[in-house]
N, C-alpha and C positions, 0 to 999 in steps of 0.2 A: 837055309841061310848058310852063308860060307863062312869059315873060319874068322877070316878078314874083314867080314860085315860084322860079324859076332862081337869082335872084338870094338871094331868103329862103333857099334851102338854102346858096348859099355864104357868106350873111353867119353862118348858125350854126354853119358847119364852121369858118371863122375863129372863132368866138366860143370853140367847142370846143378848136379847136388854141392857142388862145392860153391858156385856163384851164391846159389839161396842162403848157404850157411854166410861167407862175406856178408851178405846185403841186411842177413840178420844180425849181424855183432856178438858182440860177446854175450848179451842175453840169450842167446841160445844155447853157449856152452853151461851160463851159470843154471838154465829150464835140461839141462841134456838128460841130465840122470833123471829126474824127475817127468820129464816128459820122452822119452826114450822110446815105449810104446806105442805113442801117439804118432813120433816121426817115421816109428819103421811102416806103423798102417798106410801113413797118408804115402812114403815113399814104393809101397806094394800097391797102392791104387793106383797111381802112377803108371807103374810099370805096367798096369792092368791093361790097362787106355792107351799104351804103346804098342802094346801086342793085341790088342784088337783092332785098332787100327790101321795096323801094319798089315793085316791078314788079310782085313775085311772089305776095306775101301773100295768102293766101285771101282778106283783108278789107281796106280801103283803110285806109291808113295815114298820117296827116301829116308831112312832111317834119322840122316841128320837133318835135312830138313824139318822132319815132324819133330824133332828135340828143338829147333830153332824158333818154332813158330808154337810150342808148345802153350808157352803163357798167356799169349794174346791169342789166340786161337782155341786151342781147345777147350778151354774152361769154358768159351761159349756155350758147348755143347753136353758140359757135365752139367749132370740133374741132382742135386742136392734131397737130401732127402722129402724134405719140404716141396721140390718142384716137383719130383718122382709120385707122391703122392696126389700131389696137383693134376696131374698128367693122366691119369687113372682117374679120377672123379670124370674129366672132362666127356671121359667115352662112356663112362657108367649110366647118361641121364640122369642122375638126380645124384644130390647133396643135403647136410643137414643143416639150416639158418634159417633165415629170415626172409628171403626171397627177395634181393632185391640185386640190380645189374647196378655196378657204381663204375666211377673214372674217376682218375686225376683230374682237375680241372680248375685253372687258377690257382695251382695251391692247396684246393680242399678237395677231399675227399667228398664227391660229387654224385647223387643218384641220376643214374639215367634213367630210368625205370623201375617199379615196382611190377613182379612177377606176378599175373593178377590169379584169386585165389589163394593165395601167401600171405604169414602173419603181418608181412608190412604192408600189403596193398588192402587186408582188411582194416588196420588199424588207421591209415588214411597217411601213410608217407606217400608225397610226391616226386615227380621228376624234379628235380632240380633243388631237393631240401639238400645241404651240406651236413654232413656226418660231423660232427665235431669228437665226439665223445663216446665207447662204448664203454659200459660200466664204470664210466666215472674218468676213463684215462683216453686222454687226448689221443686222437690218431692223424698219424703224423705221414704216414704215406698208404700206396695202394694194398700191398702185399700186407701190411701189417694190420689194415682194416678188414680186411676178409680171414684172416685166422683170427683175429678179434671175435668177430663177429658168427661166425661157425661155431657149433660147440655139439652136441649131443641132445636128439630127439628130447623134449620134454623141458629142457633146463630155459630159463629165466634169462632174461639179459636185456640193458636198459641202454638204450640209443639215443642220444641228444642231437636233436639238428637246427640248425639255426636257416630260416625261410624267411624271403624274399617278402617282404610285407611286415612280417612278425619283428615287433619291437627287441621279445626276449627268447630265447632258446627254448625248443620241448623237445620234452622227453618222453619216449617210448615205453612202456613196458612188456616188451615182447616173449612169447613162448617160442623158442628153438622146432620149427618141425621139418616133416622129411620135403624137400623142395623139387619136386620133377620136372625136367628141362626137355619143353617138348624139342625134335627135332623133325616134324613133319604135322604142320600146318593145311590144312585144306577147306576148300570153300566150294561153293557151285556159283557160278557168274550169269549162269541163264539153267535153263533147264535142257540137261543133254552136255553141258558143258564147264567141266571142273577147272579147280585150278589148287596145286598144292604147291605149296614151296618147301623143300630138304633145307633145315638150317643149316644142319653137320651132319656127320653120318658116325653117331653114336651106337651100339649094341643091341638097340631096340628098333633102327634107321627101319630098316626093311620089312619087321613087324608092324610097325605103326603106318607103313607106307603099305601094303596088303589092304590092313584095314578102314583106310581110305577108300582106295580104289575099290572094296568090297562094298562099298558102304555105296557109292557114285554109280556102280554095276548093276546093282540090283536096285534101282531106284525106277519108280514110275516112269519116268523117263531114261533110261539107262545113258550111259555115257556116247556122246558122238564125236567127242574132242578132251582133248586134256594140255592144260598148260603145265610144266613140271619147274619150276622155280627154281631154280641154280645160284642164284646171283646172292656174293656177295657169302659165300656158303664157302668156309678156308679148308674144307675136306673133312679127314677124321680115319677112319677105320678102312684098310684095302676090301678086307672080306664083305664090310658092308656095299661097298662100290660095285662088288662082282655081281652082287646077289639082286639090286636094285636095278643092274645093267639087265640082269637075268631076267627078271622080269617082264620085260618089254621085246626080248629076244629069243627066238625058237631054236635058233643052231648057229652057227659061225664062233669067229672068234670075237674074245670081250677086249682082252689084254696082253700083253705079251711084258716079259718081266726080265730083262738082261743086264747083267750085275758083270766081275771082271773076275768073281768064283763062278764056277757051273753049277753050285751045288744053291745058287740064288735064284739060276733062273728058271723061268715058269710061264707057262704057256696056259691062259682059263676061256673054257670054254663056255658058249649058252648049253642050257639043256631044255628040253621039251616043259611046256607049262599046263598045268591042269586050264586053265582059265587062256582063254585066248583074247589077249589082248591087241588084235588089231586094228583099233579106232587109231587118228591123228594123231602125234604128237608136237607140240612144240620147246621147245629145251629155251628157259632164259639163260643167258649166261653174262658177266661182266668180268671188269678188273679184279673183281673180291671173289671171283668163282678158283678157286686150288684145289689140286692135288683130286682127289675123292672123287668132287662134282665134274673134273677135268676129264676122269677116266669114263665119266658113264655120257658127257655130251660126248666124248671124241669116240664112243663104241657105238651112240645111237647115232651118230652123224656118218661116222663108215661104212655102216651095216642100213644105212638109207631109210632107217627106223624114224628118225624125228626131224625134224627142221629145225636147224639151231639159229633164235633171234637174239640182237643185241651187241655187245662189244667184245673185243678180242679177251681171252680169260689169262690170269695172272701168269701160268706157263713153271709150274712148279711140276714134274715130271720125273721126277726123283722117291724111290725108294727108302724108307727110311727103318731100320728096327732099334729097336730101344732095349738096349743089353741092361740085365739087373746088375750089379756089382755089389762091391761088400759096405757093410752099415745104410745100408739103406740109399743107398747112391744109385743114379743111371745112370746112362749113354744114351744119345743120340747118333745114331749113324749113319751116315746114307753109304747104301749097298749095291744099290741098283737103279738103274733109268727102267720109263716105264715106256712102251708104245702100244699105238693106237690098231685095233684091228688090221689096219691098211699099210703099217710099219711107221707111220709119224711118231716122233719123238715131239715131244709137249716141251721137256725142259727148256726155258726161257724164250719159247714163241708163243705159248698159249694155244688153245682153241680158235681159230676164226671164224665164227658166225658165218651163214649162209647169205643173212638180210642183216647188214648194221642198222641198226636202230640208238641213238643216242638216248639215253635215259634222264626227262627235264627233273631239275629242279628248283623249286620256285623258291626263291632267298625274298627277303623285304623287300628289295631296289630291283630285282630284276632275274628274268631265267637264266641259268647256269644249265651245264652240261656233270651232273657228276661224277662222271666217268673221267673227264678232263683234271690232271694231277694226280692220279693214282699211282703208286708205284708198286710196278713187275718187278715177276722173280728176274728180270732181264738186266734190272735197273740197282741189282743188289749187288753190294762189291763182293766179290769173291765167289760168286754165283756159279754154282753148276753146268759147264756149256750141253746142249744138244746131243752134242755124240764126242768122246773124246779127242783129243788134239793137244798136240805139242808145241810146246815156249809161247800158253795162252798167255795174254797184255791183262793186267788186273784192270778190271775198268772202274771210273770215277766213283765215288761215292754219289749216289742220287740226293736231288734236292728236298729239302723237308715241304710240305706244303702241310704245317699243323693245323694251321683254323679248318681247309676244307675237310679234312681227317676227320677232325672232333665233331663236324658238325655231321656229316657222311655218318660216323658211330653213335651218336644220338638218334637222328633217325631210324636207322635200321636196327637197333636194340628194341626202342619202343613198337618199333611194327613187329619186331620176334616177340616180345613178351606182353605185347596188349591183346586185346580181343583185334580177329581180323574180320571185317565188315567189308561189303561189296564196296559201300563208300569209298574207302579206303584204295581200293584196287580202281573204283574208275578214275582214279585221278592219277594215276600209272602208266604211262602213254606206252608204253614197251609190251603192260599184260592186253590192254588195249589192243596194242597193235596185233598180238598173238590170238587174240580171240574173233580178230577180224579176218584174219587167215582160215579161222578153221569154221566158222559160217561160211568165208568163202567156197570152201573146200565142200563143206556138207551139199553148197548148191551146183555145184559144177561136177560133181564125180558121176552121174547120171546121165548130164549130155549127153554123151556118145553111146549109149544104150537102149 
């Protein structure tokens, strides 16, 4: 950095720090001494987040710009301690509570599901009781009812919800235990023919996806096809992506990993497998497939490994690492774009399916498409383009479409944490459509032989 930049970034960090003190008044000077400490931390955090940034960015970045767009921008991507935490359970698979998936909804703190096997699905909480109360104090939004409700293997804790039918409110008397979040689901649809769905790709992704496919391998019928469920799956863990790619791939390339440091990018290869897996594959993928699940359809689709059915995928294609900072704080950063064995960039085009298949779903009044209203990382304002370019146009904000949303995340909650039954899956016209492929396939690979 030059002399003259040096100087330009402290002259706007003063220009900065002086506005906040203004906008604060004289209560600041009367807290100065007193809180003196607390402003030098928050203002060296700060500065933390300016020089990583600065460094780090996939894309070069101007010093006064990043001070200009500081407040309404960055904070986005600062992780309070409380989210940093948050952030870390998600890839761990399990948590310690009560087991159950909730939402906003109307105003109340809404179960979408009970985790089955968990103290609230044996105790007989439903889809749709309202959380009114945990130990006695009202809960007043989302974030506040899950640290509420969280606490420590063993410990007590009393849940009030008020149900659809029920004149008066009940209560729970629940025991706190340890909560495991499957994230690999599998079923056999016929005999010879699997079907597993990756919800995320947690730190267990690729263990519990093994022991699947061990389990479908070595069965009376050994495996002749396999559906690998994608959809609606928002990513999770790179390493776990390489290694679930790995799986299915003997040699070539998975990923390629190019950032605007060198010292980012990264080139992963397949390696040789003890267990040869080359039956069928076919890849679901939709609007809710990111990041993760984007990396392993767009490897098995280049490398001619699997047939990808269904809709175009969300198209988040962006690298992201998550810097620790001090008191318990993160960062979120994006570092790098990702591409596809073949050199496609994902960022806000997605996957394209080989065979579109729209995905029905049946409302009271009538079939819907629910893929229709989604929104892409494409449709996100200030979204990450493709491959870099100069004097990008900020694009619109996308339109809300809440009802189809809430109802889209009620569904697919309950099908991630209910029991999965063939039932279930014949009325899927997409896995349907996938398993009609690969009987296809089973009868026709013989013809010409």
């Amino acid at each position: 950095m030059t002399f003259k930049k040096k100087q330009s970034v402290k002259l706007c960090l003063v220009v900065f720090i002086a506005v906040v003190f203004w906008i604060v008044g004289s209560g600041f000077y009367r807290n100065l001494s007193a809180k003196g400490s607390e402003t030098y931390k928050g203002l060296k955090l700060f500065s933390d987040v300016i020089e990583l940034v600065e460094k780090n960015y996939v894309d070069p970045v101007g010093s006064k710009k990043l001070i200009d767009k500081a407040i309404q921008g960055m904070v986005h991507s600062l992780l309070t301690p409380d989210d940093f935490k948050e952030l870390k359970v998600e890839t761990q698979g399990k948590f310690t509570g009560i087991g159950v998936s909730i939402t906003m909804r109307k105003g109340f703190v809404t179960v979408i599901s009970p985790i089955v096997g968990t103290p609230a699905y044996k105790s007989g909480i439903k889809a749709g009781d309202r959380i009114v109360k945990v130990d006695g104090k009202p809960t007043t939004d989302l974030r506040q009812a899950v640290k509420m409700i969280r606490g420590p293997k063993g410990a007590k804790v009393v849940v009030t919800i008020v149900r659809k039918g029920s004149k008066e409110p009940i209560s729970f008397d629940l025991i706190r235990d340890i909560i495991p979040v499957e994230s690999v689901k599998s079923i056999v649809l016929k005999p010879g023919y699997g079907y597993v769905w990756v919800t995320n790709f947690r730190d267990n992704t690729t263990e519990d996806l093994v022991a699947a496919l061990k389990k479908y391998e070595s069965a009376k019928v050994p495996l002749k096809g396999l559906i690998l469920d994608l959809r609606d799956d928002p990513g999770g863990l790179l390493n776990q992506a390489i290694k679930v790619s790995d799986l299915f791939l003997e040699k070539g390339k998975i990923l390629s990993v190019k950032g605007r440091l060198k010292k980012n990018d990264q080139v992963f290869e397949a390696t040789p497998n003890e267990v040869k897996r080359d039956y069928p594959i076919v890849v679901l993928i939709n609007g809710g497939s990111a990041s993760a699940s984007e990396i392993v359809a767009g490897a098995l689709q280049d490398q001619k490994r699997a047939l990808i059915l269904g809709t175009t995928s969300f198209g988040k294609g962006s690298v992201q690492s998550v810097e620790t900072l001090r008191d318990g704080y993160g960062l979120k950063l994006t570092i790098a774009r990702y591409y596809t064995p073949s050199g496609r960039s994902i960022q806000a085009k997605g996957i394209k399916p080989d065979i579109i298949v729209k995905r029905r779903f049946i409302d009271e009044e009538e079939m819907n498409y629910i893929d229709e209203g989604l929104i892409k990382e494409k449709d996100l304002q200030n979204h990450l383009e493709a491959v870099p370019e100069k004097n990008q146009k900020e694009q619109p904000e996308a339109g809300e479409k809440e009802e189809w949303h809430q109802k889209l995340e009620i569904e697919k909650t309950k099908f991630m944490y209910g029991e999965l039954t063939p039932e279930q899956l014949e009325t899927d016209n997409q896995v349907m459509r996938a398993l009609d492929i690969l009987l296809s396939y089973e009868i026709f690979k013989d013809v010409n032989k």
